[in-house]
TIZAZA-909242 format. One record per residue (C-alpha): x, y, z. Coordinates in Angstrom, 1 decimal, always signed. Last residue first. Layout:
BEGIN
r c1:X	c2:Y	c3:Z
...
***
This chain:
BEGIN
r c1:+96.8	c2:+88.2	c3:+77.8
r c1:+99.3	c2:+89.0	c3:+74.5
r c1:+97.0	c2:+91.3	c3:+73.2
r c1:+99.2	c2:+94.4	c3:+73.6
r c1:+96.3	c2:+96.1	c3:+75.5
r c1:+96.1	c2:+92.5	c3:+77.1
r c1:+99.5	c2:+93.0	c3:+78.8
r c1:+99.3	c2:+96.6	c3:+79.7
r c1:+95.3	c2:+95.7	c3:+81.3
r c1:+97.4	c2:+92.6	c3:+83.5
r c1:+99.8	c2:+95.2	c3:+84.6
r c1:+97.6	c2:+97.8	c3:+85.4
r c1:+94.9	c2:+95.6	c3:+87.7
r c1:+98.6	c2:+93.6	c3:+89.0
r c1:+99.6	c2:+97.2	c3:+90.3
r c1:+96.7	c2:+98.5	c3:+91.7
r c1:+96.6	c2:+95.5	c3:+94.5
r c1:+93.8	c2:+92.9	c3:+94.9
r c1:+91.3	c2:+93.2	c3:+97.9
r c1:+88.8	c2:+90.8	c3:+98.9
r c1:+84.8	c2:+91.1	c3:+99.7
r c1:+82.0	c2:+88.9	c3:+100.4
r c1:+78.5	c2:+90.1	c3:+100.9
r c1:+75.9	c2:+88.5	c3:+102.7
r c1:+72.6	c2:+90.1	c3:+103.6
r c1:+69.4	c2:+88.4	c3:+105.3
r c1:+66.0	c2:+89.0	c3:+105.8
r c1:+63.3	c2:+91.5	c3:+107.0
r c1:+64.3	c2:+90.7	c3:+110.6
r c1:+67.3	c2:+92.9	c3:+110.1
r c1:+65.8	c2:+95.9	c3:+108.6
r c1:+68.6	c2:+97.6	c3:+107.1
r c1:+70.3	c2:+101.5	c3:+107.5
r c1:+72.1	c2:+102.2	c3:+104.5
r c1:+75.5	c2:+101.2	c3:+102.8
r c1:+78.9	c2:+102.5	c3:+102.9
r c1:+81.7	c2:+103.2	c3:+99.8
r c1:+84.6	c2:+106.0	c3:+99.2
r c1:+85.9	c2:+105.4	c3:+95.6
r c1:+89.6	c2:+106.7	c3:+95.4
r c1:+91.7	c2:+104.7	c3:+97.4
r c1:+89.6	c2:+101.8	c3:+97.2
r c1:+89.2	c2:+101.8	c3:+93.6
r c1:+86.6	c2:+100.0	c3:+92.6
r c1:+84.9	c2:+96.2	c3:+92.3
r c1:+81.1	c2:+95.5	c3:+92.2
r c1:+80.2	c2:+91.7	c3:+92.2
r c1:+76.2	c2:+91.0	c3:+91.3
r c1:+74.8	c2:+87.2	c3:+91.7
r c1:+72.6	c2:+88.0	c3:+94.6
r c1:+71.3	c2:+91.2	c3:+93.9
r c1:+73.8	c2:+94.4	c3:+95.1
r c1:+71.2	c2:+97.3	c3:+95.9
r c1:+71.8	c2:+100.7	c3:+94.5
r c1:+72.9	c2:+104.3	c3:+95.1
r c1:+75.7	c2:+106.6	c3:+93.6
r c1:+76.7	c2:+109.8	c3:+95.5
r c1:+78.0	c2:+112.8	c3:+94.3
r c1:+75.1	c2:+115.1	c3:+93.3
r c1:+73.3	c2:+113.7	c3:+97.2
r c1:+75.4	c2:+115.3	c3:+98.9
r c1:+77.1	c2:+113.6	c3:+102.0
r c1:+81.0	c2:+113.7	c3:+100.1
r c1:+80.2	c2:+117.7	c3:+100.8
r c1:+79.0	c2:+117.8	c3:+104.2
r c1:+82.2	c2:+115.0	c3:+104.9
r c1:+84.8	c2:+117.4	c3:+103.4
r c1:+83.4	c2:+120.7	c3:+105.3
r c1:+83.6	c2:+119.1	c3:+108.5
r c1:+87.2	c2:+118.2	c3:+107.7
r c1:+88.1	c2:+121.8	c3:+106.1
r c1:+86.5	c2:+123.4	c3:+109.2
r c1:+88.2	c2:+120.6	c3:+111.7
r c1:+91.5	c2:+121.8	c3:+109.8
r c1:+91.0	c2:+125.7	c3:+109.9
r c1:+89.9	c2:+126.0	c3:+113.7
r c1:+92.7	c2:+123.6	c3:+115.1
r c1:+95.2	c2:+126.0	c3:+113.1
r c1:+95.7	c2:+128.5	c3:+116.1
r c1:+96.4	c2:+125.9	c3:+118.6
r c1:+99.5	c2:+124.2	c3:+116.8
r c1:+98.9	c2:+121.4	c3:+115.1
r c1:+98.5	c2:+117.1	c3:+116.3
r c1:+94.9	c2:+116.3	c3:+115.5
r c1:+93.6	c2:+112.9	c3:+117.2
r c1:+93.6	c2:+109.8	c3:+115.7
r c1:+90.9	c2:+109.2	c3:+112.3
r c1:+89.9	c2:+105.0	c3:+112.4
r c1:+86.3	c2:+106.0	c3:+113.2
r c1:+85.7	c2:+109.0	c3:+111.0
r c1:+87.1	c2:+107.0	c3:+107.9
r c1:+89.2	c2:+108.9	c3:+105.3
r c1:+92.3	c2:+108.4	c3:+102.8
r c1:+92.4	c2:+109.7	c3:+99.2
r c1:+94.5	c2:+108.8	c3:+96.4
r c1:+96.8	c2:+110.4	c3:+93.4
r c1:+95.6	c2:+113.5	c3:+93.1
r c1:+97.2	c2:+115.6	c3:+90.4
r c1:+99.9	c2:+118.2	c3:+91.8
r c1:+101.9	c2:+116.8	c3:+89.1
r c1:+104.0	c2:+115.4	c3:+91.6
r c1:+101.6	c2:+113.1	c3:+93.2
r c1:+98.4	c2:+114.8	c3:+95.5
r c1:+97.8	c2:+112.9	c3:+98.4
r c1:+94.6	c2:+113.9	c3:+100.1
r c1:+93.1	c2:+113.0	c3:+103.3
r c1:+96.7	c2:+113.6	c3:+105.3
r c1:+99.4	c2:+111.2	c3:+106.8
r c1:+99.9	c2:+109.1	c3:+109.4
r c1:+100.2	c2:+105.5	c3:+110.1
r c1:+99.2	c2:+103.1	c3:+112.9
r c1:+97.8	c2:+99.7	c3:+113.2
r c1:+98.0	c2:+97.9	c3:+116.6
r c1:+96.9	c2:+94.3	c3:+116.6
r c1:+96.5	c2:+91.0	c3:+119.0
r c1:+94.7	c2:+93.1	c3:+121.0
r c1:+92.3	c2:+95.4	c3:+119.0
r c1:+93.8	c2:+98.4	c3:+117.6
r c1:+93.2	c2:+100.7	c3:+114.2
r c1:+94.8	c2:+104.1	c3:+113.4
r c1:+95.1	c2:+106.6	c3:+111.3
r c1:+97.2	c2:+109.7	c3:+112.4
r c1:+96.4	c2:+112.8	c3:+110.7
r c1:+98.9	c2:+115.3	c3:+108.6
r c1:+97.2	c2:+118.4	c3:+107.4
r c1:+98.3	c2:+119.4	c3:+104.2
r c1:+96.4	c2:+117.8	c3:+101.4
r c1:+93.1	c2:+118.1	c3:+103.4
r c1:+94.1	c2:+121.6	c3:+104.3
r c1:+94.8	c2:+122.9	c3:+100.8
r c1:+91.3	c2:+121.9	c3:+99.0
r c1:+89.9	c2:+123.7	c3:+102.4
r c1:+92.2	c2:+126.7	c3:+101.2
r c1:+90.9	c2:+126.1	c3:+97.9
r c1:+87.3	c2:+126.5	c3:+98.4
r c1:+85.2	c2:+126.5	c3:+94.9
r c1:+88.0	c2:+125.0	c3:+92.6
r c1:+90.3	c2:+122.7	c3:+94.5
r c1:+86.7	c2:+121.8	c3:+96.4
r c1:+85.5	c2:+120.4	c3:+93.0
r c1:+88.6	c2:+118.8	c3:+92.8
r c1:+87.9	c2:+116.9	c3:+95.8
r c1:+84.4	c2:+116.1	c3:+95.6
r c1:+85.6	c2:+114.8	c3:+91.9
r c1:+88.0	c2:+112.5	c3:+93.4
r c1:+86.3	c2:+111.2	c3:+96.5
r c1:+83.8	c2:+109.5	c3:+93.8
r c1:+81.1	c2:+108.3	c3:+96.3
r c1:+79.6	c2:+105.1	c3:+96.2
r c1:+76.4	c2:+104.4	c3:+98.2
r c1:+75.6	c2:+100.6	c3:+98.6
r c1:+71.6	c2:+100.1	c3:+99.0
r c1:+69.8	c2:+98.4	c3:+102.1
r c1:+65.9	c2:+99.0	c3:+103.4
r c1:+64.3	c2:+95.4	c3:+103.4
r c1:+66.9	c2:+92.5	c3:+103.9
r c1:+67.1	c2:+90.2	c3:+100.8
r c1:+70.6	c2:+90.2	c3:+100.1
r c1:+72.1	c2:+86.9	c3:+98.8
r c1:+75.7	c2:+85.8	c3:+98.0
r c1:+76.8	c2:+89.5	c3:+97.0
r c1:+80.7	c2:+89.7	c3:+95.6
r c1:+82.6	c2:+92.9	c3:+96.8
r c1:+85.4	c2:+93.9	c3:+95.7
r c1:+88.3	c2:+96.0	c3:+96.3
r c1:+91.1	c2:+97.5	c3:+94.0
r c1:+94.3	c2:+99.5	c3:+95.9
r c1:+94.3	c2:+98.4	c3:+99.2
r c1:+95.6	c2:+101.2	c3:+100.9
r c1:+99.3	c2:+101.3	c3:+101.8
r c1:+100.7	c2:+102.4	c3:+104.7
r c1:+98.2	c2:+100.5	c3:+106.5
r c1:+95.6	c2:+102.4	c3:+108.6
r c1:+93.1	c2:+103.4	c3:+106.1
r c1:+92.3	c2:+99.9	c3:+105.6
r c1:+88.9	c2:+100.1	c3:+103.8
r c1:+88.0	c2:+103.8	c3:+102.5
r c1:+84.8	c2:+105.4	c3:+103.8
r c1:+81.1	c2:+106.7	c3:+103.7
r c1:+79.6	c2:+106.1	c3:+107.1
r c1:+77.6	c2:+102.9	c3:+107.6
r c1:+74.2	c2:+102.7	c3:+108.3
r c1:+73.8	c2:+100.1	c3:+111.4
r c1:+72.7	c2:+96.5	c3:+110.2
r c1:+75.3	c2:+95.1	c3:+111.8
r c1:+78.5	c2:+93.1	c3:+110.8
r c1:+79.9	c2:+96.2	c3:+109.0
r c1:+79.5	c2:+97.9	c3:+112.7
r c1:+82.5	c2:+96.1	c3:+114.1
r c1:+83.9	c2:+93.9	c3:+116.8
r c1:+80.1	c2:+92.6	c3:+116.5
r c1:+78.4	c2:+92.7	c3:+120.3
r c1:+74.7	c2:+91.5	c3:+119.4
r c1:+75.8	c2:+88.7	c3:+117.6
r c1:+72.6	c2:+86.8	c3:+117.3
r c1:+71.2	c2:+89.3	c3:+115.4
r c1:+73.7	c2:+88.4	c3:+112.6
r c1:+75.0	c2:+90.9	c3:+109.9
r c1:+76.7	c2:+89.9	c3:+107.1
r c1:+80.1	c2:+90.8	c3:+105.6
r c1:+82.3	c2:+88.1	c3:+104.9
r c1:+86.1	c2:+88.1	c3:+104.6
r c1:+88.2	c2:+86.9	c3:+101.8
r c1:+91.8	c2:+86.8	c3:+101.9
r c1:+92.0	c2:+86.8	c3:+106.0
r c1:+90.7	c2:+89.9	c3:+107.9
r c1:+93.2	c2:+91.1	c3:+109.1
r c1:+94.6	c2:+91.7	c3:+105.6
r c1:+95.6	c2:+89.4	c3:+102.8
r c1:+96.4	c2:+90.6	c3:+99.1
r c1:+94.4	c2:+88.1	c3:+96.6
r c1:+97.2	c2:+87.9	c3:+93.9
r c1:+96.4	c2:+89.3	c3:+90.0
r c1:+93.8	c2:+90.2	c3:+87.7
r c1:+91.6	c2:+87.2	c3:+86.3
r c1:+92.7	c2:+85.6	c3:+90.0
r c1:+90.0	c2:+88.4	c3:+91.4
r c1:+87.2	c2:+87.2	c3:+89.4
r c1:+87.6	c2:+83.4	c3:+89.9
r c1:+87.9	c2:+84.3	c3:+93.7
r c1:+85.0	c2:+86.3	c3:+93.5
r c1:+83.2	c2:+83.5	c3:+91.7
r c1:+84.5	c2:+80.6	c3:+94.1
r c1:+82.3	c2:+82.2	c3:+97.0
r c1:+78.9	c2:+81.4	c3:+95.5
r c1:+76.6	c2:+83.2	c3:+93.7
r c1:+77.2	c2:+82.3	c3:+90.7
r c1:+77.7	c2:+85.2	c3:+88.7
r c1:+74.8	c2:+86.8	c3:+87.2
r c1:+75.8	c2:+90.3	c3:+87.4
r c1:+79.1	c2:+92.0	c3:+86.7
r c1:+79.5	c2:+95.8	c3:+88.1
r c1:+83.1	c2:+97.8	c3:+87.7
r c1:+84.1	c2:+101.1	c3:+89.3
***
């Protein structure tokens, strides 16, 4: 994870910010969307535009490919109550290779589908929580309760992989892993996506407003662009 502060807080900074590293990557949400909650949209197509606590998570889950670097630029934010909680999915996970292992070995087994549908979309992929690469190191995580299908094993290991699941979100819910703060206006955060799970608190919404805007950029530009200025040609 990255913080600046003291960016203009306008739009144009997280675009400035992103360009620095490579293409905006588009979703359905457009290249930038905005985050802000409005109580005069009462029936928000989802909870990021409320002030409802989110659970911890990693955007897009249902795309073959996770974003790979996200960020998230904060216009103003004067609601009473909010802080952004980061969790390092890593370290809960290696943690768990060494105190439960057979847990460790169900999240990188245990295929789930991921999905996401409204109806001009249909998103589906499937695979499990954690992707280890061929050095058995882990390479990127993938969870969200509300875009996790339906388990598809045989009866007798039902038991196993909602314990290892239940037992991955007790774990990413203590307070030794998580990281909390409040965005200022001014302040851009960007992380890993597939490694940094990210939600924020309940907020009082009469208290005052909150307007964050976020993009994605992929891994690969990040790497390429920090190979070119490590050989100070950038």
């Amino acid at each position: 994870m990255g913080l600046l502060r003291n960016l203009p807080p306008e739009q144009q900074s997280s675009a400035d910010v992103a360009a620095l590293i490579g293409s905006l990557r588009n979703s359905s949400f457009g290249l930038f969307f905005h985050v802000r909650a409005d109580i005069n949209r009462p029936l928000a197509d989802s909870v990021a535009y409320t002030n409802i606590a989110l659970p911890l998570h990693t955007d897009l889950a249902t795309r073959e490919l996770q974003p790979g670097v996200q960020m998230l630029f904060c216009l103003t934010n004067d609601a009473e109550g909010e802080k952004n909680v980061f969790v390092d999915a890593f370290r809960v996970a290696e943690d768990l290779r060494q105190s439960e292992p057979e847990v460790f070995r169900n999240l990188c087994e245990t295929i789930w589908e991921w999905k996401y549908s409204t109806n001009e979309e249909d998103y589906r992929v499937e695979g499990p929580m954690i992707v280890l690469d061929r050095y058995n190191q882990i390479r990127e995580v993938r969870s969200i309760t509300s875009q996790r299908g339906t388990l598809q094993v045989p009866y007798n290991q039902v038991d196993a992989c909602y314990n290892a699941l239940l037992t991955w979100y007790r774990r990413v819910k203590e307070s030794r892993y998580q990281v909390r703060f409040k965005l200022q206006p001014g302040d851009l955060i960007a992380f890993d996506n597939r490694r940094i799970l990210h939600s924020r608190t309940h907020f009082n919404l009469n208290s005052g407003s909150r307007y964050l805007i976020g993009c994605y950029v992929d891994t690969d530009d990040l790497m390429s662009k920090m190979r070119v200025l490590s050989r100070g040609q950038g």
